[in-house]
N, C-alpha and C positions, 0 to 999 in steps of 0.2 A: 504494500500500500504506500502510495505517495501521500505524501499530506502538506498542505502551503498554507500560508493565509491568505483569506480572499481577496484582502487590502491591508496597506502597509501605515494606514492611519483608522485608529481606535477613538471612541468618545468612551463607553461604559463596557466595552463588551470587544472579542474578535472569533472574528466566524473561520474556523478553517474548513477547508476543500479537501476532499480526498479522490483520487485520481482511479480508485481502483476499490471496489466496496468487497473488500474480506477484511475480515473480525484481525483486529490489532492494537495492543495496549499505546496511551499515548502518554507523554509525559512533558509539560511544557512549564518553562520557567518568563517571565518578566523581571528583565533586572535594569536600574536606573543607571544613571553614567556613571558611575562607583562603582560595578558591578556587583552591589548588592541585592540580592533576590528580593524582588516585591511583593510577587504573588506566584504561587505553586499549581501546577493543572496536574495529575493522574488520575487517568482515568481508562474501560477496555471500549473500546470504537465497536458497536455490534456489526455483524455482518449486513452488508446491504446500504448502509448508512454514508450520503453523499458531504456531510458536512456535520459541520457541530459547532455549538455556540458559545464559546466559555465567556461568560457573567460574570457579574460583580468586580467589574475593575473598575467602579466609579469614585472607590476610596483612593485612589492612585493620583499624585499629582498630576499636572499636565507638565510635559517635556519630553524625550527623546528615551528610548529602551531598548533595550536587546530582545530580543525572544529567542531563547534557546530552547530549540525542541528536538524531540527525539521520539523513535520507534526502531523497533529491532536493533540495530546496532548502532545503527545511524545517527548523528547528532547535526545538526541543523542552527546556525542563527542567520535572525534578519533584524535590520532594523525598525522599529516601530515607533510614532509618534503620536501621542494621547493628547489631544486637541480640545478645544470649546466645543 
């Protein structure tokens, strides 16, 4: 399973896209320019399931973030920025 995010600018919330719908655990971090961890995502992706929504990132400052994500071995960052 591929997985991205749909967009690279966040208000409350970021939806990711999965490229390929079989069942795979996901594991995603937000971290601030410090790289300290803000907010923690695990969770298992059911089979069949074209996206998903991780919430409650409305306690998060606004400014510029890492998102470091991962599945199976893989580990992933992108830049993300939490806006008005």
């Amino acid at each position: 399973m591929i997985v991205r995010p749909k967009f690279p600018v966040f208000i409350d919330s970021v939806v990711f896209e999965f490229t390929q719908p079989t069942s795979s655990s996901l594991h995603a971090e937000l971290q601030n320019e410090e790289g300290s961890i803000c907010s923690k995502l695990d969770t298992v992706i059911p089979k069949g399931i074209m996206s998903y929504h991780w919430s409650g990132l409305d306690h998060l400052p606004y400014g510029i973030y890492t998102l470091v994500f991962s599945q199976g071995g893989e580990e992933h960052k992108m830049q993300m920025v939490k806006r008005v």
